[in-house]
VOGU-3710 file (C-alpha; in Angstrom, 3 decimals, decimal comma):
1> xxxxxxxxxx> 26,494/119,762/139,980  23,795/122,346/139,756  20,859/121,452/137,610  19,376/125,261/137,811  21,791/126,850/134,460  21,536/123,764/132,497  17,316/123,845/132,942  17,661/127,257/131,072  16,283/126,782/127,595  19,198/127,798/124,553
11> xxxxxxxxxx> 18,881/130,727/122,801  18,060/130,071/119,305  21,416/131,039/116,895  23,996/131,365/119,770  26,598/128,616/121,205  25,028/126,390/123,698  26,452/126,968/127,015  27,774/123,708/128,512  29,474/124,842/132,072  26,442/122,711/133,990
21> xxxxxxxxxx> 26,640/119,727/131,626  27,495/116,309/132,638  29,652/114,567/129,591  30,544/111,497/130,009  32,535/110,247/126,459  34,578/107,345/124,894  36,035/108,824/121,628  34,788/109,031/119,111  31,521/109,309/120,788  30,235/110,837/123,926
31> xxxxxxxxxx> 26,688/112,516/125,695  25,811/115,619/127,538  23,078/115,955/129,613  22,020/118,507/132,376  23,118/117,626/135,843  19,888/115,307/136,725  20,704/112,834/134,033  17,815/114,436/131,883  19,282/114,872/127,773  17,107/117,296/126,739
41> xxxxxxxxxx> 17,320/121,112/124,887  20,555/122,898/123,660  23,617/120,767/123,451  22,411/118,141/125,033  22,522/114,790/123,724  24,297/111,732/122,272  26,774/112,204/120,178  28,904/109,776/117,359  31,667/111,179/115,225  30,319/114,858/115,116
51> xxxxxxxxxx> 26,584/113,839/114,821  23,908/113,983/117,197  22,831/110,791/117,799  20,219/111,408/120,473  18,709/114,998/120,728  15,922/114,021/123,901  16,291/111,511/126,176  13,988/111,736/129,544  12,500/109,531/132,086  9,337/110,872/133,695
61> xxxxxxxxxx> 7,103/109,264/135,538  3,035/109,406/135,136  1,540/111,857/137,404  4,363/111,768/139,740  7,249/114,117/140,250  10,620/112,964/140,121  13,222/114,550/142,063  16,922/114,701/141,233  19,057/113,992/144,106  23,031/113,608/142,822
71> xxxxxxxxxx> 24,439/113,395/139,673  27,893/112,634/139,224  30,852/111,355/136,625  32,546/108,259/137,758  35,782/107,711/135,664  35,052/109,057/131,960  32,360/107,352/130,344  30,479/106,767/133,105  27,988/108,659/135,498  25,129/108,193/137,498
81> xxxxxxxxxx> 22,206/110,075/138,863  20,001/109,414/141,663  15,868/110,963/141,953  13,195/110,335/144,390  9,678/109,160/142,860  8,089/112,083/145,237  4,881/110,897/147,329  5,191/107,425/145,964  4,542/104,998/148,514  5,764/107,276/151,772
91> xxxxxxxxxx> 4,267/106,669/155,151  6,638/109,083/156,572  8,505/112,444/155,326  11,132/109,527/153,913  11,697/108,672/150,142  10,420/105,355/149,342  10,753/104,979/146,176  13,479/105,826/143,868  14,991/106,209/140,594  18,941/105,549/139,935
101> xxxxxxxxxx> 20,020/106,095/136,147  23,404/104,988/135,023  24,769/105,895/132,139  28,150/104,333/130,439  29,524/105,137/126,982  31,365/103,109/124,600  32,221/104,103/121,173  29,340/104,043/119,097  26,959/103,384/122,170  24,832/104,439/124,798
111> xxxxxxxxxx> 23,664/102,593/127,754  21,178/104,128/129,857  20,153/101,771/133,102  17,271/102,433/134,789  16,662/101,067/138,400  13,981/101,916/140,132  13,000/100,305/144,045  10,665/100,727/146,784  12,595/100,619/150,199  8,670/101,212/152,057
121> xxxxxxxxxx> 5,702/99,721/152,988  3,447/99,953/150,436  2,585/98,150/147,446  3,258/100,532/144,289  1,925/101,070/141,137  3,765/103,665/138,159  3,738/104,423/134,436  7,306/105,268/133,634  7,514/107,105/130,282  10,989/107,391/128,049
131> xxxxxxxxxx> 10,947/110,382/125,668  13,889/109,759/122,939  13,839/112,302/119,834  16,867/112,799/117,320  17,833/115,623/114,811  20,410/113,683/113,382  22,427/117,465/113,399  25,871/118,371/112,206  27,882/119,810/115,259  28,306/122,861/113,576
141> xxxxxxxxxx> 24,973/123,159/113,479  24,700/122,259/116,965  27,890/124,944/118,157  25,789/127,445/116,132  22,774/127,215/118,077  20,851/126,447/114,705  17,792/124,421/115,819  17,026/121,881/113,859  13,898/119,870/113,308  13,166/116,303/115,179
151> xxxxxxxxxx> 13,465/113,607/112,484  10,316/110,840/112,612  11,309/107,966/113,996  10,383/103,616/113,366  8,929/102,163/115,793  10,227/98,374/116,701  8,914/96,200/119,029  11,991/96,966/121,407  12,312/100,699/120,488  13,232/103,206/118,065
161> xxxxxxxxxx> 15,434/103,694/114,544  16,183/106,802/112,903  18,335/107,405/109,838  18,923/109,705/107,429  22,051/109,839/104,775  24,313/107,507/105,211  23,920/107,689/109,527  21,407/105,361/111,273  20,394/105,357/115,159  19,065/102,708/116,700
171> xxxxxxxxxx> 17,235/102,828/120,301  16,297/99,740/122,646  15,175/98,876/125,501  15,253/95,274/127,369  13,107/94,359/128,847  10,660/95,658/125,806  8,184/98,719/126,431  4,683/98,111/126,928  4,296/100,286/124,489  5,998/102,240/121,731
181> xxxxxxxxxx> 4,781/105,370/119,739  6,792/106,157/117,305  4,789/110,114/116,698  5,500/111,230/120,818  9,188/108,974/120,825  7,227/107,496/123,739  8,725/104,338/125,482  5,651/102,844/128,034  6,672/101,016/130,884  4,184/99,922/133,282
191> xxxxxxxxxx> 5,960/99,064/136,545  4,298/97,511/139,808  6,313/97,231/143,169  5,969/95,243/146,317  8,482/96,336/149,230  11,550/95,648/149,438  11,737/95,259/145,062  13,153/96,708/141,959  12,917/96,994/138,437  15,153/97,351/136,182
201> xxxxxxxxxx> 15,464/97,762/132,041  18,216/98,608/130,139  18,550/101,229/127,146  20,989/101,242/125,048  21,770/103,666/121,614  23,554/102,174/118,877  24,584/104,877/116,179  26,816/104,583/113,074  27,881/105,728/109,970  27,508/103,455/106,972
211> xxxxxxxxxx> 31,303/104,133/105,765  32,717/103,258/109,411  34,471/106,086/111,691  36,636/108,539/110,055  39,037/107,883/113,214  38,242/104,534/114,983  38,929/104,142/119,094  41,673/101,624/119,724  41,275/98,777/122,193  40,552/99,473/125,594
221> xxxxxxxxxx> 43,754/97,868/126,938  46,303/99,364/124,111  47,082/102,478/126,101  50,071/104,189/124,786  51,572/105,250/128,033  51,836/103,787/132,215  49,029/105,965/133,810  50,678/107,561/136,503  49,074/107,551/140,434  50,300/110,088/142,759
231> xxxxxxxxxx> 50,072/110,068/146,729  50,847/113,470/148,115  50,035/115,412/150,847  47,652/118,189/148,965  44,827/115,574/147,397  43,629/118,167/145,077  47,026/117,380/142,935  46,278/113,321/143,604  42,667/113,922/142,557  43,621/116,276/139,292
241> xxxxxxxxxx> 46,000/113,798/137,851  43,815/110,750/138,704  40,482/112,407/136,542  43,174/113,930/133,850  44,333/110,124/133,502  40,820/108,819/133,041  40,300/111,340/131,004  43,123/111,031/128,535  41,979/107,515/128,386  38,831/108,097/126,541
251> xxxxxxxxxx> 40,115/110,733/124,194  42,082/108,490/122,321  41,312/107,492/118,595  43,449/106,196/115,901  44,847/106,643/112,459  42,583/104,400/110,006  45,765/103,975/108,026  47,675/102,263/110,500  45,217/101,954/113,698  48,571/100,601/115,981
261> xxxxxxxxxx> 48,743/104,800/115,626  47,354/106,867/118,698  46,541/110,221/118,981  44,636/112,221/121,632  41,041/114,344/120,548  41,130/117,686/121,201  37,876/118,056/123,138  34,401/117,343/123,844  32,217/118,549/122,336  33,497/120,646/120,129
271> xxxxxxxxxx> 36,634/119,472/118,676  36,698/115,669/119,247  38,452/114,831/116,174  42,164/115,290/114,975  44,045/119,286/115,879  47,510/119,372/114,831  48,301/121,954/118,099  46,093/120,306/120,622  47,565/116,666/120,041  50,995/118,029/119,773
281> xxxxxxxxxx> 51,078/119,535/122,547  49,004/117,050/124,682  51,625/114,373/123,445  54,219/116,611/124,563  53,065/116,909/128,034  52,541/113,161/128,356  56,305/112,146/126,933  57,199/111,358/131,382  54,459/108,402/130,771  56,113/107,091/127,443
291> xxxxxxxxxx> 56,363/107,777/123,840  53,804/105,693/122,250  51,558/108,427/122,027  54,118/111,078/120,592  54,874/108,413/117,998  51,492/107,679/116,816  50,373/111,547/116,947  54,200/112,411/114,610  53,493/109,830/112,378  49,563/110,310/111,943
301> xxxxxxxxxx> 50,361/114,100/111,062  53,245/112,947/108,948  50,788/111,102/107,200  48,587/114,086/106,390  51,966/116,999/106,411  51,544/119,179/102,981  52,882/118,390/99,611  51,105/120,782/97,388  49,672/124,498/98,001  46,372/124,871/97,958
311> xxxxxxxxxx> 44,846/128,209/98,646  41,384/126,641/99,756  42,913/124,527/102,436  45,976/126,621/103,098  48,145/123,067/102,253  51,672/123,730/101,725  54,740/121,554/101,511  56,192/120,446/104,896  53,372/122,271/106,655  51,280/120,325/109,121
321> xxxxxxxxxx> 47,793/120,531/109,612  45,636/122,251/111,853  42,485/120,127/111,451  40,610/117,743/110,288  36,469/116,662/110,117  34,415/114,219/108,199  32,573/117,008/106,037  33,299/120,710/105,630  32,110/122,858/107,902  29,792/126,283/107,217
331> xxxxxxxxxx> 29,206/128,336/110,135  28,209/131,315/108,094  29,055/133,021/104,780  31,857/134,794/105,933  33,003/131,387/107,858  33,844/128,077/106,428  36,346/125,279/106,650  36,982/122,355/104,652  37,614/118,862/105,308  41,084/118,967/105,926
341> xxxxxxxxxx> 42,519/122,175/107,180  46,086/123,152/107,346  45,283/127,180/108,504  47,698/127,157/111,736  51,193/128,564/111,801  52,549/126,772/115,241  51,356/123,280/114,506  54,442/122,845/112,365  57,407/124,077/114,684  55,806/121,843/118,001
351> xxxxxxxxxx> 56,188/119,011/115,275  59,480/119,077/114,872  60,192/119,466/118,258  58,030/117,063/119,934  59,770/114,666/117,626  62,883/115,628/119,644  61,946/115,839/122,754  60,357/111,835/122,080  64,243/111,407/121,066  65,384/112,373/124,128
361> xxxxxxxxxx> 62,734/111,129/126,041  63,619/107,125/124,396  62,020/106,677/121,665  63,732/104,369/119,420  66,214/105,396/116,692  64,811/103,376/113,797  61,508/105,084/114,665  63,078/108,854/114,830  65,051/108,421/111,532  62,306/107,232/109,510
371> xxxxxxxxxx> 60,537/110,598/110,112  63,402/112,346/109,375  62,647/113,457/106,591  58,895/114,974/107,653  61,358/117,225/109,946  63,328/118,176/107,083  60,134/119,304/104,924  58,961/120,799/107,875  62,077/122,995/108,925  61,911/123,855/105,105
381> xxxxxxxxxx> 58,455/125,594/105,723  59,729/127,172/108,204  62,024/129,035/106,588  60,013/129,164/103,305  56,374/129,451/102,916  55,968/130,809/106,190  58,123/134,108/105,549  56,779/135,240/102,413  58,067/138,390/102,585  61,608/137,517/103,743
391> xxxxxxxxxx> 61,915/139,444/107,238  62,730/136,405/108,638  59,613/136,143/110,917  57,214/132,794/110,754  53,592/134,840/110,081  50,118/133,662/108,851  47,608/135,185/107,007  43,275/133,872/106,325  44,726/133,337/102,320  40,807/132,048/101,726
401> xxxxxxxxxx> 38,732/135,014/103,268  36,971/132,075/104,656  38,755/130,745/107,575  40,414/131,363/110,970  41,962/135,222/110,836  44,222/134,332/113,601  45,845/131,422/113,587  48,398/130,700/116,680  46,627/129,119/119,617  44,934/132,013/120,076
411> xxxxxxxxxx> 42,969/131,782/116,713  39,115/133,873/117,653  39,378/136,843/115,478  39,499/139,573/118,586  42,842/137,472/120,128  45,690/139,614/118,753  45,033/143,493/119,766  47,518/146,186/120,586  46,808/147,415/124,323  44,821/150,097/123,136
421> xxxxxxxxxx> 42,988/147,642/122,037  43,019/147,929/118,451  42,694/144,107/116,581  46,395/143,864/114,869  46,091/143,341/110,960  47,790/140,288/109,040  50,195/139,253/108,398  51,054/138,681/111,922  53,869/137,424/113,518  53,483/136,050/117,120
431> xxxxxxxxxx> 56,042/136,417/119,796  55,033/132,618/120,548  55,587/130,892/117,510  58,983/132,916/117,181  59,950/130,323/120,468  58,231/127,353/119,211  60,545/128,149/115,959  63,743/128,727/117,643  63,527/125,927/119,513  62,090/123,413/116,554
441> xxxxxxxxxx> 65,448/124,980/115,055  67,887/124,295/117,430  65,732/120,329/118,152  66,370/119,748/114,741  69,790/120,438/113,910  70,256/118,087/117,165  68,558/115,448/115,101  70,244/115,971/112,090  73,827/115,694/113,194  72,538/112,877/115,613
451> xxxxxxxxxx> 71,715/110,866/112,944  74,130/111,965/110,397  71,931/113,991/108,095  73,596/117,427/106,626  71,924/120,440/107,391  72,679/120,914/111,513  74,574/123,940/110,775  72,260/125,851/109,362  69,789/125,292/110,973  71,475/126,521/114,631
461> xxxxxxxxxx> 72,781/129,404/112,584  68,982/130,511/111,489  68,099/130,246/114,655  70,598/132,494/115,871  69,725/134,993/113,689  65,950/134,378/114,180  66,624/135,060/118,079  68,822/138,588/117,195  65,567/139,734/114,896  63,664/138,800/117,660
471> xxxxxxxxxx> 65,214/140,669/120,173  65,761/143,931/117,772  61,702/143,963/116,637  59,916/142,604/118,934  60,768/144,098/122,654  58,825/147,065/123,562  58,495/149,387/127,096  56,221/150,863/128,911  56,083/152,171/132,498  57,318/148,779/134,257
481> xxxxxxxxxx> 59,840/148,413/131,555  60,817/146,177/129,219  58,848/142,843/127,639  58,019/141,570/124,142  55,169/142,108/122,181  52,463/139,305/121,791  53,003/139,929/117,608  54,061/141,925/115,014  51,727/143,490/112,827  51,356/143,442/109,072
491> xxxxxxxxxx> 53,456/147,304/109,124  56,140/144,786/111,185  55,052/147,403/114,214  54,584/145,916/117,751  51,217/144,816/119,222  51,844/146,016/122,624  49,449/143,926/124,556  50,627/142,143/127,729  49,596/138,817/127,260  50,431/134,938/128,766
501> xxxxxxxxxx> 52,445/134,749/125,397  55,477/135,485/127,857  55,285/131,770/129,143  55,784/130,167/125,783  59,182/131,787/125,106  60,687/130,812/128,517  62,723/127,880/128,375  62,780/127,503/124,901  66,489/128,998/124,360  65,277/132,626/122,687
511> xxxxxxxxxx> 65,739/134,468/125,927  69,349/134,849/127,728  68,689/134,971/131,457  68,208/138,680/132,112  65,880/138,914/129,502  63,535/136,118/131,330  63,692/137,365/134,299  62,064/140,164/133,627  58,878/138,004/131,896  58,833/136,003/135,256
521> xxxxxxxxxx> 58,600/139,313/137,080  55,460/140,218/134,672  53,791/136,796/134,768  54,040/136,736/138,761  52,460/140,313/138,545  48,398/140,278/139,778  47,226/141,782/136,043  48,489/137,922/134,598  48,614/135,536/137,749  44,886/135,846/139,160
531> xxxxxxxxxx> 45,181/133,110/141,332  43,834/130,299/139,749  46,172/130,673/136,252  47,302/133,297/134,291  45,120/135,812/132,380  45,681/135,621/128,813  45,601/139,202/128,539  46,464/141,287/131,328  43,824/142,428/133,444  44,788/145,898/132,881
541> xxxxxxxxxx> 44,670/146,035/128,631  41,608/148,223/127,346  39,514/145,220/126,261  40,243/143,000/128,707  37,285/140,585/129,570  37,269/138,048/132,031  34,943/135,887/129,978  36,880/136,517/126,359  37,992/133,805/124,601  41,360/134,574/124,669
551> xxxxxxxxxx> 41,753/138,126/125,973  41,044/137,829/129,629  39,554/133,590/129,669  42,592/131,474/132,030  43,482/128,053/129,802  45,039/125,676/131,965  47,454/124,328/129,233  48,750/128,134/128,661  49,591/128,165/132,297  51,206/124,695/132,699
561> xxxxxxxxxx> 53,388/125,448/129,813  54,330/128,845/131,982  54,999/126,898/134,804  57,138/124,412/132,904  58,885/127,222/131,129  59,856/129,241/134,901  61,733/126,064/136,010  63,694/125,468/132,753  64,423/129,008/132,732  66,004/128,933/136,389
571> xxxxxxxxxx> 62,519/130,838/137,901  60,757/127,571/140,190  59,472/130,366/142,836  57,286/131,957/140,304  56,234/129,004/138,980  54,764/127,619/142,357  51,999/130,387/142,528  50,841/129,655/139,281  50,767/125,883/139,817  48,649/126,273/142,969
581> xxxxxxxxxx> 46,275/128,476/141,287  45,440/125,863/139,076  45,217/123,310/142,009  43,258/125,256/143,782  41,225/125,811/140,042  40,929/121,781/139,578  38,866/121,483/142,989  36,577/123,895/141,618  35,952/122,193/138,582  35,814/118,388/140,319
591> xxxxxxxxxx> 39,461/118,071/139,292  38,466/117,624/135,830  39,838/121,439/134,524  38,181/122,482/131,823  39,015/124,127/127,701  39,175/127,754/129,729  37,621/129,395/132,505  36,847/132,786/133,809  39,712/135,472/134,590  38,110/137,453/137,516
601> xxxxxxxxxx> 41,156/135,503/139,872  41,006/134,453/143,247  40,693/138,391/145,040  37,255/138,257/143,668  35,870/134,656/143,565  37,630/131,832/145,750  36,164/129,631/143,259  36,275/130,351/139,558  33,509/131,069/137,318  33,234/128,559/134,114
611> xxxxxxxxxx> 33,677/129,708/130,717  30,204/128,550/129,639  30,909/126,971/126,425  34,253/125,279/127,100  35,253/122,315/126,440  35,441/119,712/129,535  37,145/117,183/129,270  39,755/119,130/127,115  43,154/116,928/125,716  45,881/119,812/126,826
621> xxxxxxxxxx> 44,019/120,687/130,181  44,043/117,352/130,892  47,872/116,688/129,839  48,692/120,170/131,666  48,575/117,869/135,450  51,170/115,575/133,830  53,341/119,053/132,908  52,846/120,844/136,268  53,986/117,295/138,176  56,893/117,118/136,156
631> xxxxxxxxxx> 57,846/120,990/136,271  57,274/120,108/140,326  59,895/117,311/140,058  62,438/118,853/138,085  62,181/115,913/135,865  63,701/115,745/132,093  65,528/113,241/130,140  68,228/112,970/127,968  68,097/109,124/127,315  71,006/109,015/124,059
641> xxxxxxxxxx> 73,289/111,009/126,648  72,270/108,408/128,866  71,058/110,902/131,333  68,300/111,230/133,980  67,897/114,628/135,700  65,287/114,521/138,924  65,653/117,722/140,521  62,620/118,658/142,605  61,814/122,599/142,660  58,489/123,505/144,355
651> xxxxxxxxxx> 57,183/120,760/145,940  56,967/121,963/149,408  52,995/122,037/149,569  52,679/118,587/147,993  55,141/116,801/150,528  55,583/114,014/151,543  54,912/112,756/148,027  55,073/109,650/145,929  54,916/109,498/141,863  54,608/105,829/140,328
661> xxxxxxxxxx> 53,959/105,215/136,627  56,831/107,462/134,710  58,365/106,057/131,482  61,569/106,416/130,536  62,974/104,490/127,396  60,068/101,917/128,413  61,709/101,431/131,954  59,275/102,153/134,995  60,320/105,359/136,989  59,140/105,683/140,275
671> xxxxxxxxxx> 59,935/108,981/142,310  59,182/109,568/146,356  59,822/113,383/148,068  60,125/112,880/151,866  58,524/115,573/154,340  62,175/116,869/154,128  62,356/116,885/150,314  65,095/114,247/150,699  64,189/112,444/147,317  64,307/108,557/146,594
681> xxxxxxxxxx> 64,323/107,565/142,908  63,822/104,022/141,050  65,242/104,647/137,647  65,409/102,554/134,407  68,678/100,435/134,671  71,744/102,358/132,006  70,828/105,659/132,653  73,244/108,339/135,773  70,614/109,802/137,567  70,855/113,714/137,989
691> xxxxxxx> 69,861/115,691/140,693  70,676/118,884/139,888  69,206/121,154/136,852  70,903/121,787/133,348  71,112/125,143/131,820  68,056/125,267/129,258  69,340/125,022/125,617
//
């Protein structure tokens, strides 16, 4: 970590930049400081169910200069940071006395442990001086760069309180201050030293709201998958998987309504609550570890699917929702969301089929069938709400004038432009959601004649026809021939953009063969694949920016799901480059990948360049090692067929290799690739092993 970017003051009214932050979280809370441990200025602070908790937090140290050493996470919630008191008690050029400062979160609370000891000669003498301060802000607020003023603080014998609405803070410190003044946030410690001692005292940061958490954490030891542990020969991969596990630990948070429910947070800081796309999807990735998760994320979105239309909210029936937050949310006038927000047009189709792909993967019948009928709503959207004007296309439009313009994954209002780069006007169809469609199509008249429920037919015959109006409307040409267009535009013309969009329709059964070969010859081009992911707009669109959000950024998730999509479309060779860019990615990021990073791609920097406000730890990026080990394996399931298929494609770099910790059908899988990719698998008992590939449906 380098403390010099994070030391940089925020500018007042824009997004904090984070890329130098330390955050160590347990949902629903979690704290950002800069790289020396210090919580102080921008983003910084403790955090509790999208309220600052803690704005300041420093430790200085009267008269003397205190200089940081190492910080570093360790796991999720925890990190520490080391400092040397400088001058204090030295005889020689060596540090004698020093601070460590360990941090550890737990939801609800901070605990800040301060150790400081004198390994010289001297007898020492320091005033050591805690500075806590609180603005008790919105995260909005906070993501807006809106500055907000320090609230007065109570002083108690052991510490601080703060409150204001129904949201109280609480800071204390054991062994008590020698003093506390309550005007500076001062905590006075008055700390002697004899060689070869320490001192220690112990803060901790209690915050809650008075009507409890709007989506509680679950026990520690109720994880709803087997956390995987891979030995391999590249340790980037080992080290990737082993942070994205600890990670997906501490995003987890439940369903008040039935808290046996599990979902995964999108992302600290800025989305640690509920997304409809960002838990799908993470769920999906995780379904080799087990299915508890996919259950609990289907059934807390089935909980909260549409019945009514609502133009404010963009509710409709069968329609799933994109997020949801304690309060509404007002960036600006033009800019607002409420409570519960249902503006996506993708969330729906990845709900039908990850409840498929859980089928397949084992989840049990009884639990399938009862949400049944949540598919059948949700297909009904699908071919309803969702095509208002009939041309068969699934296509969203802002219906408030107040929320998210686009809204695929790619939802900042520059994402969809024509390669001129002109922004596309809504309604807009995206090439993606098209797949995501075809396939929730084809998923769910699998269901419905699985279990006996009418409907199967037409459902596999509108998706034939969706995949013929796909092929007639949306293909387009230019110079290195043919590929699709990221969207259709509200005229139904093309948006010609080259975009990553070509990895979310491989695999899914819209494309014959032909037709994806020719996307896995664009993706493996050098204007997508940089080197460490793929581009989300190609490198050579007018507009392209390797720092824009989504027209230039690399999101690990977007490649993972390419990668995934190559081998179930036959294309494994393509898909290794872009699965050792993002190895090689992970290292630079201390295996713990971030929202997005920077496009400039590996010609330029061997290292990438952050994304400064991103997300990190971010749900899908974290899933996306689970993806890119399967896709590496070969690995699906077809448990009511009985079926195992373990079919490893690229894993030539990574061998020997050893993958312990899969789930299938709650049976342990356990999967070893020798130096000569000779492969030795310990299955579930009932289920033929397969060792060659399938044809994707």
């Amino acid at each position: 970590m380098n403390s010099v970017a994070a030391a940089l003051p925020a500018a007042e009214g824009l997004q904090p930049f984070l890329h130098d932050a330390c955050v160590t979280l347990y949902a629903p809370s979690f704290a950002i400081s800069h790289a020396d441990g210090q919580v102080h200025g921008g983003a910084d602070g403790f955090y509790h169910g999208d309220s600052r908790a803690l704005a300041r937090l420093t430790v200085e140290a009267d008269g003397i200069g205190i200089a940081p050493v190492r910080g570093a996470l360790e796991g999720a919630d925890r990190a520490s940071f080391r400092a040397v008191l400088r001058g204090l008690g030295e005889d020689t050029p060596d540090p004698a006395v020093t601070l460590r400062r360990r941090r550890r979160i737990t939801p609800g609370s901070l605990e800040e442990t301060l150790e400081l000891a004198n390994a010289g000669r001297q007898h020492v003498r320091v005033t050591l001086i805690v500075t806590a301060a609180t603005d008790l802000a919105l995260m909005e607020r906070v993501k807006q760069g809106d500055a907000q003023p320090a609230l007065a603080a109570t002083a108690t014998d052991a510490g601080l309180d703060w409150a204001r609405d129904s949201f109280s803070v609480r800071l204390t410190s054991a062994p008590e201050p020698a003093a506390v003044d309550a005007a500076s946030g001062r905590l006075t410690y008055d700390v002697e030293l004899a060689p070869g001692t320490g001192w220690t005292a112990v803060l901790r940061c209690d915050a809650a709201h008075e009507d409890g958490d709007q989506f509680p954490a679950p026990s520690p030891e109720s994880v709803p998958w087997r956390t995987p542990v891979l030995r391999s020969a590249d340790r980037r991969f080992d080290q990737w998987l082993g942070q994205s596990a600890a990670d997906l630990d501490r995003l987890r948070l439940t369903d008040p309504e039935r808290p046996a429910d599990q979902f995964l947070a999108a992302g600290a800081p800025w989305f640690l609550t509920l997304f409809g796309r960002d838990s799908l999807w993470a769920a999906r990735m995780l379904l080799p570890l087990g299915t508890g998760l996919a259950a609990g994320t289907l059934r807390t979105l089935a909980r909260r699917q549409g019945v009514r239309t609502d133009r404010e909210t963009e509710e409709q029936p069968g329609k799933i929702l994109h997020e949801v937050r304690r309060a509404a949310q007002t960036f600006h006038d033009s800019f607002a969301l409420p409570p519960s927000y249902y503006g996506t047009v993708d969330a729906t189709p990845l709900w039908i089929t990850l409840l498929h792909d859980s089928w397949r993967w084992g989840l049990a019948p009884e639990e399938v069938e009862e949400l049944l009928p949540h598919a059948e709503a949700a297909l009904g959207w699908m071919a309803g709400q969702s095509d208002a004007d009939g041309d068969g296309f699934l296509k969203y439009v802002d219906s408030t004038g107040r929320g998210l313009a686009n809204q695929g994954w790619k939802d900042s209002g520059d994402a969809i432009r024509h390669r001129d780069g002109r922004l596309a006007a809504s309604p807009i169809a995206l090439c993606e959601v098209q797949a995501y469609a075809y396939e929730a199509a084809r998923g769910g008249a699998a269901l419905l004649r699985a279990f006996g429920r009418p409907g199967a037919d037409r459902w596999e015959e509108w998706a034939e026809r969706l995949r013929d109006r796909f092929r007639s409307h949306f293909w387009v040409e230019d110079e290195r021939g043919p590929y699709p267009a990221v969207a259709l535009d509200r005229d139904r013309r093309p948006v010609d953009s080259v975009t990553s969009g070509f990895g979310h329709l491989l695999g899914t059964g819209l494309l014959d063969h032909a037709e994806s070969a020719l996307l896995a010859a664009r993706i493996s081009a050098p204007d997508l694949d940089s080197g460490h992911g793929l581009r989300t707009l190609s490198s050579d669109s007018v507009g392209y920016n390797p720092y824009g959000y989504h027209i230039g950024s690399i999101w690990p998730h977007d490649t993972a799901i390419a990668v995934h999509g190559l081998v179930r479309a036959g294309f494994p060779d393509a898909a290794a480059p872009l699965a050792a860019g993002l190895l090689t990615a992970s290292a630079g990021f201390d295996a713990r990948l971030p929202e997005l990073f920077a496009g400039h791609g590996a010609a330029i920097d061997p290292v990438p360049s952050p994304y400064p406000a991103s997300c990190r730890p971010q749900a899908w990026a974290a899933a996306s090692s689970v993806l890119v080990l399967r896709s590496a394996l070969g690995l699906d399931a077809d448990v009511p067929g009985g079926t195992l298929t373990v079919a490893p494609t690229f894993t030539e770099a990574y061998r020997p290799l050893k993958a312990e910790g899969f789930d299938v059908a709650g049976g342990r899988l356990d999967i070893a690739v020798d130096a000569d990719g000779t492969a030795h698998i310990e299955a579930p008992a009932g289920l033929e092993v397969r060792r060659e590939h399938l044809p994707s449906r």
